[in-house]
C-alpha positions as CSV (number, residue, x, y, z in Angstrom):
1,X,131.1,45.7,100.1
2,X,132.7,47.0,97.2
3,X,136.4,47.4,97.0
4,X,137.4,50.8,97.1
5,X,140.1,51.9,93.8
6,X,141.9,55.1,93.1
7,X,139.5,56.2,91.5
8,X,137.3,56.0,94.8
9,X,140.3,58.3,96.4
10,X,140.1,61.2,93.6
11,X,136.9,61.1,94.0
12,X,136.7,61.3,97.9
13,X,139.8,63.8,97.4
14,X,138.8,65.7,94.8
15,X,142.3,65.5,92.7
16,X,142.6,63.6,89.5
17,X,143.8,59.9,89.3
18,X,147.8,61.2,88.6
19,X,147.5,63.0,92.0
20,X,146.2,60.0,94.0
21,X,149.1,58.1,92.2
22,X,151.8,60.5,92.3
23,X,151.0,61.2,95.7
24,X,151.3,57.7,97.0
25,X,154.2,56.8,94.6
26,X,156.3,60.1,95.0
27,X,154.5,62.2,98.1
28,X,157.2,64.9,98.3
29,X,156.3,65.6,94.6
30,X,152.5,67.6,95.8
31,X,151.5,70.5,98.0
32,X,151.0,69.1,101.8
33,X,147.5,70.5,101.6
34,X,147.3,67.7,98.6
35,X,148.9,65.3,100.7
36,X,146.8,65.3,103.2
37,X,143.7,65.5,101.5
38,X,144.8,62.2,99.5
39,X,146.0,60.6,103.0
40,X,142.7,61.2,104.5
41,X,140.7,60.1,101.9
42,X,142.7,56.9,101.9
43,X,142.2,56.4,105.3
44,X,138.6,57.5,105.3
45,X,138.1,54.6,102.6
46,X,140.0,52.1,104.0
47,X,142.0,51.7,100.5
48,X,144.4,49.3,100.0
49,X,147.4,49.9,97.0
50,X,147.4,47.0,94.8
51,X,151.0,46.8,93.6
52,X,150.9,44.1,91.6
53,X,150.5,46.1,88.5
54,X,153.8,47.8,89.6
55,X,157.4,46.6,89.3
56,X,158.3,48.1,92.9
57,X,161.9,47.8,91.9
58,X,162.1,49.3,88.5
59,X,158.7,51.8,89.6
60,X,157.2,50.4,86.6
61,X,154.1,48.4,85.1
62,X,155.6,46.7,82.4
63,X,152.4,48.4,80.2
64,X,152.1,50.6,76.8
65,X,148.5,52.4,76.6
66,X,147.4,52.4,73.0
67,X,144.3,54.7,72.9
68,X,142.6,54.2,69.1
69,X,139.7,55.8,67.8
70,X,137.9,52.9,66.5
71,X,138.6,49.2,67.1
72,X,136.2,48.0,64.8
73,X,138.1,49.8,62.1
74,X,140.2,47.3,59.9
75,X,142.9,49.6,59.3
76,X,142.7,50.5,63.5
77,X,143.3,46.5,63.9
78,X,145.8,45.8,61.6
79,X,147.8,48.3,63.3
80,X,147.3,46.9,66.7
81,X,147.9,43.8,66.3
82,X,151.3,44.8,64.6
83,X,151.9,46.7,67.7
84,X,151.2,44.0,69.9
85,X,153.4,41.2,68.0
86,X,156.2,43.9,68.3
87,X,155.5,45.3,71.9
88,X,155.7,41.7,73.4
89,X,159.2,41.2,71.6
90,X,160.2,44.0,74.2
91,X,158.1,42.1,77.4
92,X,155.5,44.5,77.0
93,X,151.4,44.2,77.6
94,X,149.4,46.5,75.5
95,X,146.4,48.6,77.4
96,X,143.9,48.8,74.7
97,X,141.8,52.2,75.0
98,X,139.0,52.2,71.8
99,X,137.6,55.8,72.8
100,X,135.0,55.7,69.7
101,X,136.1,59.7,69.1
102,X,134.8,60.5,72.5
103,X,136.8,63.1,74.1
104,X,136.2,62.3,77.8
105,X,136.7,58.4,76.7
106,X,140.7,60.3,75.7
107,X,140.7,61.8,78.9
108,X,140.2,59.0,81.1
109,X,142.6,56.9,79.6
110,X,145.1,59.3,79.4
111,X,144.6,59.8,83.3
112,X,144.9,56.0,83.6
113,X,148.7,56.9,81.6
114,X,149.2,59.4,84.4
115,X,148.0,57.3,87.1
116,X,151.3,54.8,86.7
117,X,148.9,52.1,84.8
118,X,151.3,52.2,82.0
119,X,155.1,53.2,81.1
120,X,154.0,54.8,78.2
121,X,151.5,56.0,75.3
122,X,151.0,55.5,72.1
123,X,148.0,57.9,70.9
124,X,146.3,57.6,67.6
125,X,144.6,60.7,67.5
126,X,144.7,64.3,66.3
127,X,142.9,65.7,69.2
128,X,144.6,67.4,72.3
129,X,143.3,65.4,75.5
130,X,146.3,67.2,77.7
131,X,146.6,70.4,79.8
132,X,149.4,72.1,78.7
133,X,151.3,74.7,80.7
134,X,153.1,77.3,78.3
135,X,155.4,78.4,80.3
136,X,157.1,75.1,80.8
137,X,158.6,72.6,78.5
138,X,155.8,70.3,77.0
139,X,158.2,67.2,77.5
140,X,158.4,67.8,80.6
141,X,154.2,67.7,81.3
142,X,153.8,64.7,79.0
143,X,154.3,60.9,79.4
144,X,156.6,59.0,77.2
145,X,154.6,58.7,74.0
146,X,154.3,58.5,70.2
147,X,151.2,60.0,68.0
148,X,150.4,58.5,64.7
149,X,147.4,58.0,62.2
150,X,146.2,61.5,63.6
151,X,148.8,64.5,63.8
152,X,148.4,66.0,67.0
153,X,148.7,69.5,67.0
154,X,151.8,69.6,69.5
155,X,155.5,70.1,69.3
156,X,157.9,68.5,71.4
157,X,156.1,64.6,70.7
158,X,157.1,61.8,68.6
159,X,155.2,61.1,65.2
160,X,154.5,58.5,63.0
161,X,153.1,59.2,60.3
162,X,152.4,58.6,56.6
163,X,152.3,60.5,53.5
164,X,148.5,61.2,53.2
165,X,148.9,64.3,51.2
166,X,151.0,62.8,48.0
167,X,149.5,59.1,48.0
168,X,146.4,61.1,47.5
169,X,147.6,63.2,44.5
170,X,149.4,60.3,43.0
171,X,145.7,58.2,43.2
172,X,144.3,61.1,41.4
173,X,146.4,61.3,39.5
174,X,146.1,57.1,37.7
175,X,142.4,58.3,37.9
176,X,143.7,61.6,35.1
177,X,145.8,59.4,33.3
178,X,142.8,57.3,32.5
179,X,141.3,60.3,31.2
180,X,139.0,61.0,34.1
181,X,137.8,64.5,34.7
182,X,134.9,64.6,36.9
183,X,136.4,62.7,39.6
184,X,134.0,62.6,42.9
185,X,135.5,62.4,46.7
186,X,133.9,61.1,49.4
187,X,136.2,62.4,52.7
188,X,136.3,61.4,56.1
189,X,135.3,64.1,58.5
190,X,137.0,67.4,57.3
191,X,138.2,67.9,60.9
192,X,141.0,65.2,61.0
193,X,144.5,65.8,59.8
194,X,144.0,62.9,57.5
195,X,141.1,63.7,55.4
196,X,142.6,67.6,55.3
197,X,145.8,66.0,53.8
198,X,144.2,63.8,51.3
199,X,142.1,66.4,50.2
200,X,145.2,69.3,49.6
201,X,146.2,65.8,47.5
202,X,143.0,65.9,45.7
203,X,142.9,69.4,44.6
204,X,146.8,69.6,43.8
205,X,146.7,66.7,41.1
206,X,143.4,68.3,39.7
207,X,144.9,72.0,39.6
208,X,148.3,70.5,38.0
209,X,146.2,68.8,35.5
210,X,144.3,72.4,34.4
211,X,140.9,70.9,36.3
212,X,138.7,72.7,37.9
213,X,137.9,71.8,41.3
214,X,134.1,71.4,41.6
215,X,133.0,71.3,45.4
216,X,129.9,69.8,44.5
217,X,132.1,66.6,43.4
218,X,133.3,66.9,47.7
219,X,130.9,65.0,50.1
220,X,132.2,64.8,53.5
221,X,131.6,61.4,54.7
222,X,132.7,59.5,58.1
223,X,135.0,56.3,57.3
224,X,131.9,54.3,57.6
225,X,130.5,52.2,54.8
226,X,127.3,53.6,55.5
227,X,128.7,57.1,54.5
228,X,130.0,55.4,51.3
229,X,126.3,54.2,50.6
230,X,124.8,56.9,50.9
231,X,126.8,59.7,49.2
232,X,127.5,58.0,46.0
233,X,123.7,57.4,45.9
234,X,123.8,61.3,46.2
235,X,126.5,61.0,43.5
236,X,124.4,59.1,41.0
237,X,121.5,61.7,41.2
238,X,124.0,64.4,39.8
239,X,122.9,65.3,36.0
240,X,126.3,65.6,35.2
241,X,127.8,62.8,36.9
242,X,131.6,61.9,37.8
243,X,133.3,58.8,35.6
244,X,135.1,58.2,39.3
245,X,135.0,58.0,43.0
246,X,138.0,58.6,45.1
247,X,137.1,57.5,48.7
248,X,139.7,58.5,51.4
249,X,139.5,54.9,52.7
250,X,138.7,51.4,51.9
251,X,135.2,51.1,54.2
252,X,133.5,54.0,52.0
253,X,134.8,52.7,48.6
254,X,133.0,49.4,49.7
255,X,129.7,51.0,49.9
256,X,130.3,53.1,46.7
257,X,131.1,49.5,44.7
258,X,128.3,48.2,46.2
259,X,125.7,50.7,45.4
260,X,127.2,50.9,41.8
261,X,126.9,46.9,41.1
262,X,123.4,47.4,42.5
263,X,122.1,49.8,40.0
264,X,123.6,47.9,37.4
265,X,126.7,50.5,36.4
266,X,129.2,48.7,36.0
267,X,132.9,49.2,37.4
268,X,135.0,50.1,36.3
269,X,133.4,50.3,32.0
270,X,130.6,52.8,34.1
271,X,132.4,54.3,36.8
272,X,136.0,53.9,38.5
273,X,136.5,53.3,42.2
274,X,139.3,54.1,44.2
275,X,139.9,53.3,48.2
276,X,142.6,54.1,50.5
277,X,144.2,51.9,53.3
278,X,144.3,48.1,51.4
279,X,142.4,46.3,54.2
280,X,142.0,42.8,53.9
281,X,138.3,43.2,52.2
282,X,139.9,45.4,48.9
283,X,141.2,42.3,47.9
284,X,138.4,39.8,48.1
285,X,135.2,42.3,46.7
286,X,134.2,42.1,43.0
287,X,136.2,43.6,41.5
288,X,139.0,43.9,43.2
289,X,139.6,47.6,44.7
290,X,142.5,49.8,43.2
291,X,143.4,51.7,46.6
292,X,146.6,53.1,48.9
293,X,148.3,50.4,50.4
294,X,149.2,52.0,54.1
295,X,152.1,50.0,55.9
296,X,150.1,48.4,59.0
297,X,152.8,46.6,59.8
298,X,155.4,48.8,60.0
299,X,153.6,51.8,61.2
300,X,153.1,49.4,64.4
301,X,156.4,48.6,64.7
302,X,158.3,52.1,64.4
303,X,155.6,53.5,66.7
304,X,156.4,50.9,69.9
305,X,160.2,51.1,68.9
306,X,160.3,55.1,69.1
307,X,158.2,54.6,72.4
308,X,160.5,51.9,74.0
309,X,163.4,54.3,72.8
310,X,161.5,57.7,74.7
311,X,160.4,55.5,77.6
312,X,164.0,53.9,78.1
313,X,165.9,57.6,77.6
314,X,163.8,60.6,78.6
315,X,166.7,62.6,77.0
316,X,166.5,61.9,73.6
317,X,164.9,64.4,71.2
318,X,161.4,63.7,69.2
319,X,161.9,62.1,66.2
320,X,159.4,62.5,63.4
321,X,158.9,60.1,60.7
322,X,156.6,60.1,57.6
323,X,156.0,56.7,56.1
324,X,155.8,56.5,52.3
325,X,152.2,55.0,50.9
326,X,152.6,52.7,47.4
327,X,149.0,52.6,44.9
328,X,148.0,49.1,44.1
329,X,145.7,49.1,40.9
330,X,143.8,46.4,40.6
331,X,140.5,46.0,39.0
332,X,138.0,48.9,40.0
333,X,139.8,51.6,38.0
334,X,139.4,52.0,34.2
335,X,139.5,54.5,31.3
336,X,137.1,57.0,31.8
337,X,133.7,56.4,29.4
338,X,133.7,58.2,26.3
């Protein structure tokens, strides 16, 4: 026979899984009519708590949920394994959720958060997977956590994040002072906070520099390296064609270089590349990709340290932080052709 969970219980009670726990953990916290319907179900079941995910002292698991769009992304590891090193410093274990952009995947994890799994959340993404009561204090509905990568649309939260919208402009702008004019981007999806700030980057250093923006130089791609492939193919069928590529991260500025070195134009005499992130791989393609160097390492670490801070003193106020980004030109940018 299959053993019976919590999840068994909300489904048997028809609650979520913060009920079931809360109930059990704190019962005087929920309606009786919740209580008992939670009671019976865990009688009906025959469930069993397991507590030895639970500090029954302190009343906690000793876990940080990190809940990440995409594991497979570089950039995405890099971070976490920063924020592992860091969160076992402070006798941590880290709850990986990879939700692959799947809003219900969000949900459920967050629910886990709820549930007691974990002490505390770091979320990496700029879409809203809570219900949110107006009329009370959103710190008071949340779990301790910290949002970065992805601004979440929320007051009242503690934010890591970086400097998308000026590392941007200052990579266009290297691109101007090579004399580039028609300079191409390929986005991520236009719906994150990221690509959104990289783009206002993008059309500020063109505008400063008396360029017109031309949306046709705009293709929205997906942080893939399959987007990257197939939108500067799109790129080189334009009769007026750019001199450069900005790609809003490293994975798409792969594909470009790769689909340039295959028709023979040459980077950067032909064409100029730029990336964005400084994953391990800019370094090692030929040649070697001019791009924005994003702090991994200490985006990891002042994300589990504001946590530890929140989870340690539910007192303290929000703190927001933006990171600074540095350019690193190496190879794939050039003067434009004449």
């Amino acid at each position: 026979m299959a053993k019976v969970g919590i999840k068994d219980i909300a489904r048997i009670a028809n609650v979520s899984l913060a009920t079931v726990s809360r109930t059990l953990r704190t019962p005087d916290l929920v309606s009786e009519e919740t209580r008992l319907r939670v009671l019976n179900a865990v009688a009906e079941s025959g469930y069993k708590p397991n507590r030895m995910g639970m500090n029954l002292r302190t009343q906690r698991s000793g876990n940080i949920m990190v809940i990440i769009p995409d594991i497979t992304n570089p950039f995405n590891s890099g971070i976490i394994r920063a924020i592992e090193h860091e969160a076992q410093q402070h006798g941590y274990a880290v709850l990986l959720g990879d939700t692959q952009s799947n809003p219900e995947r969000e949900r459920q994890y967050v629910d886990l958060v709820e549930a007691g799994q974990a002490d505390g959340l770091l979320y990496f993404s700029g879409r809203n997977p809570f219900t949110i009561n107006p009329d009370r204090p959103i710190k008071d509905q949340l779990p301790a956590m910290v949002n970065s990568n992805e601004e979440l649309d929320l007051e009242g939260i503690s934010k890591v994040i970086v400097d998308n919208e000026g590392a941007s402009k200052e990579a266009v702008n290297h691109l101007i002072d090579l004399g580039h004019r028609r300079i191409a981007a390929i986005t991520g999806p236009l719906s994150t906070v990221s690509t959104q700030r990289r783009l206002e980057g993008y059309r500020e250093a063109l505008t400063e520099a008396g360029i017109t923006v031309d949306d046709k130089l705009i293709c929205e791609g997906n942080y893939q390296v399959e987007s990257g492939i197939e939108l500067t193919e799109r790129l080189l069928q334009f009769k007026q064609r750019p001199t450069a590529i900005f790609c809003f991260n490293d994975d798409m500025a792969i594909g470009a270089v790769n689909v340039l070195n295959k028709n023979d134009y040459r980077v950067p005499e032909d064409m100029s590349v730029i990336g964005f992130d400084d994953i391990l791989y800019s370094k090692v393609i030929q040649p070697a990709l001019t791009t924005v160097a994003q702090p991994v390492e200490d985006i990891g670490r002042q994300c589990i340290q504001a946590l530890i801070a929140q989870m340690n003193d539910k007192t303290l106020e929000p703190t927001y932080l933006k990171l600074p980004l540095e350019l690193v030109i190496r190879d794939s940018t050039g003067p434009a052709p004449s």
